[in-house]
Residue frames as qw, qx, qy, qz and C-alpha x, y, z in Angstrom:
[[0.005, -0.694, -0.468, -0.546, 79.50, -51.11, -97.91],
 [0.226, -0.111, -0.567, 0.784, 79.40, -48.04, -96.06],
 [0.038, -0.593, -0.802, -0.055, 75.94, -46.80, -95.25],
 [0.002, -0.266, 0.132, -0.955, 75.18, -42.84, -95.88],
 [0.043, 0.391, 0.520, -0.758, 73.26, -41.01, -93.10],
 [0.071, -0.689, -0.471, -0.547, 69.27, -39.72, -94.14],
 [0.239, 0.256, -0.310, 0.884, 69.62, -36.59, -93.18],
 [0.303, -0.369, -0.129, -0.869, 66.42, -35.92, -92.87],
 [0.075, 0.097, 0.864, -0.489, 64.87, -36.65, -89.05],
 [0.789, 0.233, 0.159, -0.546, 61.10, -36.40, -89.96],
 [0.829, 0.309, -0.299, -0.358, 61.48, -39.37, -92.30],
 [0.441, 0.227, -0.858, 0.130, 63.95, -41.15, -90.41],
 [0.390, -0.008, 0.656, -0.646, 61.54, -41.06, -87.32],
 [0.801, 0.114, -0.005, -0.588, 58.66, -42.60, -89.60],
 [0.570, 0.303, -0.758, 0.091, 61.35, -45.36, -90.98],
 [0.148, 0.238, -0.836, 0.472, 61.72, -46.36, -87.15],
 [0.589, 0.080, 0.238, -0.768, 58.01, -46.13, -86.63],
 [0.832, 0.124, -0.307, -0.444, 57.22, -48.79, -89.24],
 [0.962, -0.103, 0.252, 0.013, 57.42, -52.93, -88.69],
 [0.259, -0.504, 0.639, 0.520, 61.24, -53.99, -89.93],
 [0.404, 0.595, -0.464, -0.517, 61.57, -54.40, -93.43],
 [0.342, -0.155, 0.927, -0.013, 61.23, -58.26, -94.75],
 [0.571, 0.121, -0.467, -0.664, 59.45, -60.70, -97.00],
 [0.496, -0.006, 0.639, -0.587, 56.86, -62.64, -95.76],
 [0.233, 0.040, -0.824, -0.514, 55.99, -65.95, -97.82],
 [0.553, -0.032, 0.727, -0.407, 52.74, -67.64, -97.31],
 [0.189, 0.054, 0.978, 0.066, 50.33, -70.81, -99.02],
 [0.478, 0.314, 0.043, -0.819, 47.07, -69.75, -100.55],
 [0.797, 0.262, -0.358, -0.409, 44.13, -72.05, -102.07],
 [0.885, -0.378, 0.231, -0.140, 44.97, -74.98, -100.43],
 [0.800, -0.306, 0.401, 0.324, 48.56, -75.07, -101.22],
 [0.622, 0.594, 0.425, 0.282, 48.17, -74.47, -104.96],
 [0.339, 0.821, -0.055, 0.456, 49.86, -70.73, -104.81],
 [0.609, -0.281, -0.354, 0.652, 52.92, -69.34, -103.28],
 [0.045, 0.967, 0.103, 0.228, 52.54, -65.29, -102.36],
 [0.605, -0.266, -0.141, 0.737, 55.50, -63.22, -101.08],
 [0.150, -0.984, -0.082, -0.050, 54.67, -59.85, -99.67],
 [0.613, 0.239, -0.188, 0.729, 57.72, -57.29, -99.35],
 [0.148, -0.959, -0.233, 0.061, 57.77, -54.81, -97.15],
 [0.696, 0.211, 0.177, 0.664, 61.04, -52.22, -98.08],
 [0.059, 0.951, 0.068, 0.297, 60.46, -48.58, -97.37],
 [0.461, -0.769, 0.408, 0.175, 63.66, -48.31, -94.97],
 [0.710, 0.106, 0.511, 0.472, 65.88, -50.30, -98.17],
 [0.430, 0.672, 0.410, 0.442, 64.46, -48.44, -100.67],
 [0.210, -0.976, 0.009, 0.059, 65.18, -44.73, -98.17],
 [0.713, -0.555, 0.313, 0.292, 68.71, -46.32, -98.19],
 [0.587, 0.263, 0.485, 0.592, 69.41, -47.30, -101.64],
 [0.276, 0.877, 0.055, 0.389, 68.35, -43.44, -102.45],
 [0.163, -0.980, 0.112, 0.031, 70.35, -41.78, -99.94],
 [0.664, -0.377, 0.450, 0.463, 73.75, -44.10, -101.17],
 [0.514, 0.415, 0.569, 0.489, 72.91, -43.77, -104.79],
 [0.052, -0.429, -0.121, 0.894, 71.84, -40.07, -104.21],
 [0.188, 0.215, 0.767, 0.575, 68.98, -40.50, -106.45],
 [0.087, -0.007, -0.237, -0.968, 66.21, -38.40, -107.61],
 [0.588, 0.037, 0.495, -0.639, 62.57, -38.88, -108.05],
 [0.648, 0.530, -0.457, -0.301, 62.58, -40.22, -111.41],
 [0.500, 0.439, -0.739, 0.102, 65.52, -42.66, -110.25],
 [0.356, -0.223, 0.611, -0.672, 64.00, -43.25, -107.26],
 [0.726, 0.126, 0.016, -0.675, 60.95, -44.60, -108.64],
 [0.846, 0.289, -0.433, -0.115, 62.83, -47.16, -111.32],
 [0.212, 0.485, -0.766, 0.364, 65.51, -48.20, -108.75],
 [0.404, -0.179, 0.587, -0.678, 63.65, -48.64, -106.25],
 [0.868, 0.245, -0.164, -0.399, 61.16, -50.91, -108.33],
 [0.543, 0.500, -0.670, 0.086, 64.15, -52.53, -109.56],
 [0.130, -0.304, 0.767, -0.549, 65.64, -53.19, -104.99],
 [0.707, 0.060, 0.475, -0.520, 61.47, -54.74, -104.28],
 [0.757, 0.467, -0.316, -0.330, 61.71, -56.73, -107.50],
 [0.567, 0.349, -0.745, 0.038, 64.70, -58.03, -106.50],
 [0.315, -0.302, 0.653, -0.619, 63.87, -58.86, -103.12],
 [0.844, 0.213, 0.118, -0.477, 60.73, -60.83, -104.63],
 [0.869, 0.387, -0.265, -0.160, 62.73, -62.97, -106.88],
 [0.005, 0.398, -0.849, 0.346, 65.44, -63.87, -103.89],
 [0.705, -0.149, 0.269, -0.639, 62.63, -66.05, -103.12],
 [0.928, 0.336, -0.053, -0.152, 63.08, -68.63, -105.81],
 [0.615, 0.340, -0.652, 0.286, 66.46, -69.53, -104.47],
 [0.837, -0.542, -0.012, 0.076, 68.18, -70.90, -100.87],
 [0.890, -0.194, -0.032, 0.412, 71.08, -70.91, -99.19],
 [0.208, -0.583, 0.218, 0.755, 73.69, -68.63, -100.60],
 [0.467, 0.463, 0.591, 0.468, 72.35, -69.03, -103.74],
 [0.006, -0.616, -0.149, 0.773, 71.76, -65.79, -104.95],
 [0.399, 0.714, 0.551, 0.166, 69.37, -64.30, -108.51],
 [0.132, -0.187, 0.186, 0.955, 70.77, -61.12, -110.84],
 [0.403, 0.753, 0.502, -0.138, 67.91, -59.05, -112.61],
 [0.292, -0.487, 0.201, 0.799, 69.28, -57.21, -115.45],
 [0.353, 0.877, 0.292, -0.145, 67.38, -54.70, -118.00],
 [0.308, -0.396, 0.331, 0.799, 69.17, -53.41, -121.12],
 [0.282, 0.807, 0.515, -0.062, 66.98, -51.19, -122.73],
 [0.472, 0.285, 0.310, 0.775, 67.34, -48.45, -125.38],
 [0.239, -0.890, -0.278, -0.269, 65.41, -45.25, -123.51],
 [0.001, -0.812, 0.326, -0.483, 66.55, -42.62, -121.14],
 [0.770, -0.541, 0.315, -0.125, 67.06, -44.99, -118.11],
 [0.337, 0.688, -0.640, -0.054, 69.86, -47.46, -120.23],
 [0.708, -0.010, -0.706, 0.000, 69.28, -50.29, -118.15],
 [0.514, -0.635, 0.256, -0.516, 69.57, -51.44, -114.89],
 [0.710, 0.033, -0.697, 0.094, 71.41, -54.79, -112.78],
 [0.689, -0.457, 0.140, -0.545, 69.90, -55.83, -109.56],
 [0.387, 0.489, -0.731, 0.278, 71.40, -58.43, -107.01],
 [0.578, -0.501, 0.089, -0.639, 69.84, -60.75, -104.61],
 [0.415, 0.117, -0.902, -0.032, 70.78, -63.41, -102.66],
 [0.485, -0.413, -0.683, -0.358, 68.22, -65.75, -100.83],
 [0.331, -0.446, -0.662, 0.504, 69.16, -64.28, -97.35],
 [0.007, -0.920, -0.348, 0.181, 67.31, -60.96, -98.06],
 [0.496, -0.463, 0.262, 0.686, 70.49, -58.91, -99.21],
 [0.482, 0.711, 0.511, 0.032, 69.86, -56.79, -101.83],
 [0.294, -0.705, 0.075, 0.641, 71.79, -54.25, -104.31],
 [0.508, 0.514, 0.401, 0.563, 72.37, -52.90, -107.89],
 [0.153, -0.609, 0.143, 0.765, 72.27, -49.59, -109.69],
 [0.483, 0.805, 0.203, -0.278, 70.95, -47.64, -112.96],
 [0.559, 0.322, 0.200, 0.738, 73.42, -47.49, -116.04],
 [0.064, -0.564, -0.088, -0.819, 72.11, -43.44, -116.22],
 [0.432, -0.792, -0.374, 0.215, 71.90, -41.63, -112.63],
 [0.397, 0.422, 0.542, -0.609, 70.75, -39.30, -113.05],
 [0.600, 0.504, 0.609, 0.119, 68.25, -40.36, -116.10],
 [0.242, -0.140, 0.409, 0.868, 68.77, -38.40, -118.67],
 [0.227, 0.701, 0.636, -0.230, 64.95, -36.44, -118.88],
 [0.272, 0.312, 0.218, 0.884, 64.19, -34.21, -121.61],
 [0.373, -0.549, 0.181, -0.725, 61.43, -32.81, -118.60],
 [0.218, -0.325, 0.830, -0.397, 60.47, -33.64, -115.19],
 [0.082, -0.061, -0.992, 0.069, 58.34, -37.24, -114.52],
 [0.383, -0.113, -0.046, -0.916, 54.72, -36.42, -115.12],
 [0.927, -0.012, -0.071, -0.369, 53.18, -39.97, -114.68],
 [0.599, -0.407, 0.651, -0.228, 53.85, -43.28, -113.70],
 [0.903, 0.421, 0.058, 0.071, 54.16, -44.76, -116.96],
 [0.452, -0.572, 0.571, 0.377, 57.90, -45.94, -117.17],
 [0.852, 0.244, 0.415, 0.207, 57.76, -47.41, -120.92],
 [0.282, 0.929, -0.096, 0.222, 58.92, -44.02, -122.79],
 [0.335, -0.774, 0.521, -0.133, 61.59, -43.91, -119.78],
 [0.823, -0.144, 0.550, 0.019, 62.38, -47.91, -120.69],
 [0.360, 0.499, -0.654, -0.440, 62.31, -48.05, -124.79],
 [0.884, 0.089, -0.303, -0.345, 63.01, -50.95, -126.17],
 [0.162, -0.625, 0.657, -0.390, 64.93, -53.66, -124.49],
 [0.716, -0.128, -0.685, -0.024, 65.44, -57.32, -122.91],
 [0.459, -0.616, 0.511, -0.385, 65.23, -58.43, -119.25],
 [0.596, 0.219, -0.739, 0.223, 67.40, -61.30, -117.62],
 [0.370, -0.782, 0.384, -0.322, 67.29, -62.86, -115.29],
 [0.484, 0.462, -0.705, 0.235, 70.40, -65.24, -113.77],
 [0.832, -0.549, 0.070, 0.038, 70.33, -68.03, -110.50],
 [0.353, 0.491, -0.723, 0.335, 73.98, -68.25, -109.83],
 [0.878, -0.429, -0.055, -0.205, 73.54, -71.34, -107.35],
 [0.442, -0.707, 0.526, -0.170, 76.14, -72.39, -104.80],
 [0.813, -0.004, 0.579, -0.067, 77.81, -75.08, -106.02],
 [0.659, 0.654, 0.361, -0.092, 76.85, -74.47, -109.64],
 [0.389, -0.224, 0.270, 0.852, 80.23, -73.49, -112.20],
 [0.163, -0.151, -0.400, -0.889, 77.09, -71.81, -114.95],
 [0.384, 0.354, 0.284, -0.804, 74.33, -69.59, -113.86],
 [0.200, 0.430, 0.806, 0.354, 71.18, -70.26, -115.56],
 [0.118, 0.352, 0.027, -0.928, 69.74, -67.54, -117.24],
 [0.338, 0.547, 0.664, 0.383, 66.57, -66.59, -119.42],
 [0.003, -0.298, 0.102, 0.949, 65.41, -63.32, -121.17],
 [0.357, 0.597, 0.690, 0.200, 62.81, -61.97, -122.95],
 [0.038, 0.328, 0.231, 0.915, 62.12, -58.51, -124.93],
 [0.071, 0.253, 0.380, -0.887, 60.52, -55.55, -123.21],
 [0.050, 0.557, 0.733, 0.387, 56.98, -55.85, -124.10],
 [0.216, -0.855, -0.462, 0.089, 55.24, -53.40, -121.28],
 [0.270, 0.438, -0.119, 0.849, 58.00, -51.13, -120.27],
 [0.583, -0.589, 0.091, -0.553, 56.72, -51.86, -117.09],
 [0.178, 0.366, -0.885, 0.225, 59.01, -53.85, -114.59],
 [0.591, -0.009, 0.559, -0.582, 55.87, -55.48, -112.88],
 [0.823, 0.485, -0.097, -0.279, 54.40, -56.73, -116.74],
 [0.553, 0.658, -0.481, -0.170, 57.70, -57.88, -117.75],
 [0.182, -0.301, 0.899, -0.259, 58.87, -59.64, -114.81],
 [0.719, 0.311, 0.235, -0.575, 55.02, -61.35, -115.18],
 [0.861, 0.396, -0.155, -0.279, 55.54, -62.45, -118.82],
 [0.005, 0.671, -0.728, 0.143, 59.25, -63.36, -118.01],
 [0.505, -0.130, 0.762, -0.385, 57.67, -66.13, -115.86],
 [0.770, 0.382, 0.398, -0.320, 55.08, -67.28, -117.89],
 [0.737, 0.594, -0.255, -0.194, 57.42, -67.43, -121.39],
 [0.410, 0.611, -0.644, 0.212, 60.75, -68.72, -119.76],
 [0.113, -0.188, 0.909, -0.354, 59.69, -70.77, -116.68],
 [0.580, -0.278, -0.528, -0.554, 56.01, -71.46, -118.28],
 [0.285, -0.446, -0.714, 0.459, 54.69, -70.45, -114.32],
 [0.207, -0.801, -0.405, -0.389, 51.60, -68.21, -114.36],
 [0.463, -0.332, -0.412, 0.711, 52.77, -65.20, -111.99],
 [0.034, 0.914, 0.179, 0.362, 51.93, -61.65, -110.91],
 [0.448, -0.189, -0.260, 0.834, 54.17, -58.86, -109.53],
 [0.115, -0.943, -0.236, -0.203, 52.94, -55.73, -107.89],
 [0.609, -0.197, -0.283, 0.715, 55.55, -53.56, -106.88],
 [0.197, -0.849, -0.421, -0.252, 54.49, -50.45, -105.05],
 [0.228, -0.035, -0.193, 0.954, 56.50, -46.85, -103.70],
 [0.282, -0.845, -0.453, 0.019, 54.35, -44.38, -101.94],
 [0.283, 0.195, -0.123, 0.931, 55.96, -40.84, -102.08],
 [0.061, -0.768, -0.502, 0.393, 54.49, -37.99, -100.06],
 [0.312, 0.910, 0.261, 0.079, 54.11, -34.36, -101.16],
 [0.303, -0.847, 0.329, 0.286, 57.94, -33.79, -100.68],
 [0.710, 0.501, -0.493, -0.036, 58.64, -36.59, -102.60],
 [0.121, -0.580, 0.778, -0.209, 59.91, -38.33, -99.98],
 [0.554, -0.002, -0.817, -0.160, 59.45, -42.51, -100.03],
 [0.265, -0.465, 0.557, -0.635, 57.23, -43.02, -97.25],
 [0.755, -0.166, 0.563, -0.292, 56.16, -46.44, -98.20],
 [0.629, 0.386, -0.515, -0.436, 57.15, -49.25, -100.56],
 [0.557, -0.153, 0.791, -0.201, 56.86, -52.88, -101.10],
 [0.426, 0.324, -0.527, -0.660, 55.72, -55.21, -103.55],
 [0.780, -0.093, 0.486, -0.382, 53.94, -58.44, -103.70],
 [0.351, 0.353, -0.763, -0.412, 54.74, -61.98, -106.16],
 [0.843, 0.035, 0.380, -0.380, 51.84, -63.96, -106.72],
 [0.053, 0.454, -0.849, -0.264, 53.14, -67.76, -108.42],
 [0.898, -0.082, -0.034, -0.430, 51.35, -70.97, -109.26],
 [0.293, -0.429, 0.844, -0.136, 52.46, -74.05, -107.97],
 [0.130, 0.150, -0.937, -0.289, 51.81, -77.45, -109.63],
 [0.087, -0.412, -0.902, 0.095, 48.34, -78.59, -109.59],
 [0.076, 0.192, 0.116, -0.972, 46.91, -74.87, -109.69],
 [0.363, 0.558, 0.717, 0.207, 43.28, -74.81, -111.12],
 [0.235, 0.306, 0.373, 0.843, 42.56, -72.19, -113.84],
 [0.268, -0.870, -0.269, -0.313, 39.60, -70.44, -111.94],
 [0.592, -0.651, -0.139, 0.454, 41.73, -70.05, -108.83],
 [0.491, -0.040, 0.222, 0.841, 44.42, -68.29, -111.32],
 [0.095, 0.548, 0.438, 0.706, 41.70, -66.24, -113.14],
 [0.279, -0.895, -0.274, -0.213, 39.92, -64.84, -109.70],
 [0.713, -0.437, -0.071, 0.543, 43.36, -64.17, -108.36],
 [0.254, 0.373, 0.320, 0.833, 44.31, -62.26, -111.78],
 [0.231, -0.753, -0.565, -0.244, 40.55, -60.39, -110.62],
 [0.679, -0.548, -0.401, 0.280, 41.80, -59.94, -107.16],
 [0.477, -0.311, 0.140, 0.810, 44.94, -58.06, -107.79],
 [0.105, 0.507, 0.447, 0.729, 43.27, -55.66, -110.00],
 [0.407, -0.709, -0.275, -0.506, 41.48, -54.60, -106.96],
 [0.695, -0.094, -0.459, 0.546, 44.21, -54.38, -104.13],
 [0.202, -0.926, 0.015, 0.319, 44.33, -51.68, -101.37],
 [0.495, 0.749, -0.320, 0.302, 47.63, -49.85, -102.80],
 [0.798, -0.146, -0.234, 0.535, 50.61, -52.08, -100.53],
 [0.290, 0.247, -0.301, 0.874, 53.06, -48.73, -100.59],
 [0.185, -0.528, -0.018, -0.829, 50.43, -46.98, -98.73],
 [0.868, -0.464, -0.137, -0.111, 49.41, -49.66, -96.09],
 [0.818, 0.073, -0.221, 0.526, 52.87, -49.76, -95.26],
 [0.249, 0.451, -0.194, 0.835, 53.50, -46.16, -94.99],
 [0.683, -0.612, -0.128, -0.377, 50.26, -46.45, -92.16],
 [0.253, -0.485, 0.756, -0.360, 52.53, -48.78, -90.44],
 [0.985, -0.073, 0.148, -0.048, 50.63, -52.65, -91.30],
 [0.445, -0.405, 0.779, 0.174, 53.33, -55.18, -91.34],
 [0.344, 0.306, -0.709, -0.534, 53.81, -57.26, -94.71],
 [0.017, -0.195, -0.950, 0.244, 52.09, -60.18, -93.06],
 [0.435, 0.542, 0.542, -0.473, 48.71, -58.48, -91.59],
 [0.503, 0.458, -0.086, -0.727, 48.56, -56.99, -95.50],
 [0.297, 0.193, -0.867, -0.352, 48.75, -60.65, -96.87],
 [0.037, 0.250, 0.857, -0.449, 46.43, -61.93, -94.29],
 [0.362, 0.516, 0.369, -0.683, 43.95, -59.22, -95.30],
 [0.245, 0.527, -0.386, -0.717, 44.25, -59.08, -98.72],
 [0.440, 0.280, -0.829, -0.203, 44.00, -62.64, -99.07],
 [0.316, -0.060, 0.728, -0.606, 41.87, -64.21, -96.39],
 [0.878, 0.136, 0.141, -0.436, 39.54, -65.67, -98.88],
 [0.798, 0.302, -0.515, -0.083, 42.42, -68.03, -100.05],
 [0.848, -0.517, 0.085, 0.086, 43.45, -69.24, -96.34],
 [0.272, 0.728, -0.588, 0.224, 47.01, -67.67, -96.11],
 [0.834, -0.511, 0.030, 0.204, 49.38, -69.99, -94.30],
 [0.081, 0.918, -0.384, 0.059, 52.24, -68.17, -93.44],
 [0.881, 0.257, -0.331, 0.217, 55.59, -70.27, -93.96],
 [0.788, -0.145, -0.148, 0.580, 58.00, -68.40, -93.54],
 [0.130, -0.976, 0.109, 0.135, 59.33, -64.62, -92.42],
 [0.824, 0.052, -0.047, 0.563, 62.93, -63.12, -94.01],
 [0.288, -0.709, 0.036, 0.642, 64.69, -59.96, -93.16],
 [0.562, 0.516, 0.259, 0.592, 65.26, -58.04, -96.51],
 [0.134, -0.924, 0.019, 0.357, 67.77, -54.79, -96.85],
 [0.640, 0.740, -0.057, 0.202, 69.82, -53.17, -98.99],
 [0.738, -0.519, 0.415, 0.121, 73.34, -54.79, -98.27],
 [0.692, 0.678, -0.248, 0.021, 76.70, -55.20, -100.33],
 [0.946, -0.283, 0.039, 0.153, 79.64, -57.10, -99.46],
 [0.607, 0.488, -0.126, 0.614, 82.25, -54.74, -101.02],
 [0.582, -0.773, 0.002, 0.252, 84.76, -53.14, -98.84],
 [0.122, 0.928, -0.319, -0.149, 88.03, -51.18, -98.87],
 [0.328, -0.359, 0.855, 0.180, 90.41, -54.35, -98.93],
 [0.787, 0.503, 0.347, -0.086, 88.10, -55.50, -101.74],
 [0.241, 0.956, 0.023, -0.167, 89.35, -52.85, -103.57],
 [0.296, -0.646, 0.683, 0.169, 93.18, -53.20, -102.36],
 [0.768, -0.007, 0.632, 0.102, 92.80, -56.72, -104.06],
 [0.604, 0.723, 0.336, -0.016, 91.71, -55.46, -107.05],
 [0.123, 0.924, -0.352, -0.088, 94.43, -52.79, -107.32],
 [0.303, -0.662, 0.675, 0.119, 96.83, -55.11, -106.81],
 [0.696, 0.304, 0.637, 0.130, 95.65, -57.86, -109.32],
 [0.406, 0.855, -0.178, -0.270, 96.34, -54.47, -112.13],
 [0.812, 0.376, 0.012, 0.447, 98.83, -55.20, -114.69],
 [0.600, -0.434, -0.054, 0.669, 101.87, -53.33, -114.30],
 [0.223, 0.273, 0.171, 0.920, 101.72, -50.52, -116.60],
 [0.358, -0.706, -0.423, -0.441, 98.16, -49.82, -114.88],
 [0.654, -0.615, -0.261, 0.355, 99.75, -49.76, -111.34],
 [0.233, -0.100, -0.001, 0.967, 102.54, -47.31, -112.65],
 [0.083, -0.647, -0.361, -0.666, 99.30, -45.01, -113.94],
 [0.517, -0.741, -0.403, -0.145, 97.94, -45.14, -110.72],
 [0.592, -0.376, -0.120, 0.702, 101.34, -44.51, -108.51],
 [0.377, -0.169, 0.107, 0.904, 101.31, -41.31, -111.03],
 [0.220, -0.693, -0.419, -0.543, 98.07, -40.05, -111.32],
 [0.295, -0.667, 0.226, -0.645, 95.88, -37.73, -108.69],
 [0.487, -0.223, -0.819, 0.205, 95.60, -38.45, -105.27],
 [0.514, -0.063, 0.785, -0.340, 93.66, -39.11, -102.80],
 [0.315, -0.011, -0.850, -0.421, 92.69, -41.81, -105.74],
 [0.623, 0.178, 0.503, -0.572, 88.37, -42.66, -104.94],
 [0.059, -0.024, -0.906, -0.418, 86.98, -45.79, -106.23],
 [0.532, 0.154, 0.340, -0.760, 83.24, -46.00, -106.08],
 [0.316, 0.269, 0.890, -0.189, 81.03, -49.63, -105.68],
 [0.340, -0.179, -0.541, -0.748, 78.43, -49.38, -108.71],
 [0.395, -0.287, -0.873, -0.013, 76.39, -51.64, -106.59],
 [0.488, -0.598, -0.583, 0.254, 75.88, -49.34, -103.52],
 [0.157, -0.915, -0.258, -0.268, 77.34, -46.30, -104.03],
 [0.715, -0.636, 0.059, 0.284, 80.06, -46.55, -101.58],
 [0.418, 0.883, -0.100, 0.189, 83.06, -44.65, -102.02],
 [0.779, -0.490, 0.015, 0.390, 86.62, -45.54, -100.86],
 [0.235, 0.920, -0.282, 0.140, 89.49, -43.19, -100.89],
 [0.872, 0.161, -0.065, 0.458, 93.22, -44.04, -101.12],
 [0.259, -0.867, 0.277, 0.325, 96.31, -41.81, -99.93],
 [0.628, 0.653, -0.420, 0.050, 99.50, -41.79, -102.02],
 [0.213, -0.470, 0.831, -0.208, 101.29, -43.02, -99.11],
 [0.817, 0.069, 0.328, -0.469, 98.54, -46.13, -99.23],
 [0.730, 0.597, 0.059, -0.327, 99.21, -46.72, -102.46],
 [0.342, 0.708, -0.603, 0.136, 102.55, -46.41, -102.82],
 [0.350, -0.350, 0.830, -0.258, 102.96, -49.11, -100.20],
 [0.814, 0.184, 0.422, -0.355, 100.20, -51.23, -101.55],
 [0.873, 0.458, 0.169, 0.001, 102.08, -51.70, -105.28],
 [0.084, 0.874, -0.477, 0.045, 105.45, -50.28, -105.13],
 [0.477, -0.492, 0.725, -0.066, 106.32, -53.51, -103.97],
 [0.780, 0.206, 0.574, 0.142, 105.16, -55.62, -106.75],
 [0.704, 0.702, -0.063, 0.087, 107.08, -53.64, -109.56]]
């Protein structure tokens, strides 16, 4: 992956201002719930300036990057969790990538959405349609991913992930996932938060939690101040005695490269390799995942497959 430059130095000076990006797990209720706070406004600054996205696409993507960060949680190791949204509205869908070290990427079927005006509200269901979400562990080890789905009920990636939980892993959960634009539109805070029960939960604890989150500071905006994902679980949550577990780095991180690529070309069938030897050049491929963009020479090329026909 190759990481484009934000041009813009007022907004990379706040990025460097804030606490590093990362999700921050802790214990709550004596044991009985697991929370995981994101913090993501330097990811989410990234994933727009590779994807070159809008506000609109900002908004859902960006949902989409904290979402998945949240749900790297529920795996280990190299294990790694797909989110993927195929929905009949202007957005078309969406597939998100995470694996449990913090590593995050995907991308919008439609960039740029396809708006018949600009984004007047924060309701995303019109912008969703109907539609299913997946979502996939591919574990280490493992030859078949395990996947469930359910139908878009909310057109809201917070609701759906929510019922997801509760119809396909029958585990009571919330998800808050929060972006803070300023008056430029520029992301100057996001994050997101995934509240879970854990065996033995009691039903009041679940119902004043449900309460609780209804009545959160807004997360993107404590963030954009500069608290750390930690102090805003600590505060937010100090009547269920947080113990903090554990602390991970999360960013927005893809593993494709230009010899990816080379592989790929060279795994073509042979009538596809002559296209390519006789098509334009410089020949650009371009990473759905990130954005990244690799260019070829004909001289490249011509060395790279001339030799296998």
């Amino acid at each position: 992956m190759i990481s484009r430059a934000i041009e813009d130095s007022e907004l990379k000076e706040h990025i460097a201002s804030l606490p590093p990006d990362g999700r921050e797990v802790f214990l709550l209720a004596d044991e009985s719930i697991r929370l995981s706070v994101v913090s993501a406004t330097a990811m989410v600054n990234q994933m727009k300036a590779n994807h070159q996205t809008g506000l609109a696409e900002t908004y859902i993507l960006g949902q989409g990057y904290i979402a998945g960060a949240l749900l790297s949680s529920t795996v280990k190791g190299k294990d790694r969790i797909r989110l993927d949204i195929e929905c009949g509205g202007p957005v078309g869908g969406m597939s998100i990538e995470a694996w449990a070290s913090g590593a995050v990427r995907g991308y919008l079927l439609h960039n740029p959405i396809p708006l018949k005006k600009p984004l007047e509200t924060l309701d995303t269901s019109m912008l969703f349609g109907p539609g299913f979400l997946t979502v996939t562990k591919i574990l280490e080890g493992s030859k078949t991913p395990f996947s469930g789905q359910v139908m878009l009920e909310y057109g809201n990636l917070a609701k759906d992930l929510a019922l997801y939980f509760q119809d396909s892993e029958q585990t009571p959960s919330l998800f808050y996932l929060s972006i803070r634009f300023d008056k430029s539109g520029r992301v100057w805070g996001a994050g997101g938060l995934f509240i879970q029960a854990l065996p033995g939960c009691k039903e009041e604890t679940l119902e004043a939690l449900q309460k609780k989150a209804a009545s959160l500071s807004p997360l993107g905006e404590a963030l954009a101040a500069g608290m750390s994902a930690k102090e805003y679980g600590e505060k937010e949550f100090a009547l269920y005695k947080p113990q903090h577990i554990a602390h991970i780095p999360t960013g927005f991180s893809c593993p494709c490269s230009k010899e990816h690529f080379m592989a790929y070309l060279k795994a073509l069938p042979e009538n596809e390799k002559k296209e390519v030897l006789n098509g334009e050049f410089p020949l650009t491929l371009e990473c759905f995942n990130c954005g990244t963009n690799y260019s070829f020479s004909k001289t490249e090329i011509e060395n790279l497959l001339r030799e296998d026909l």
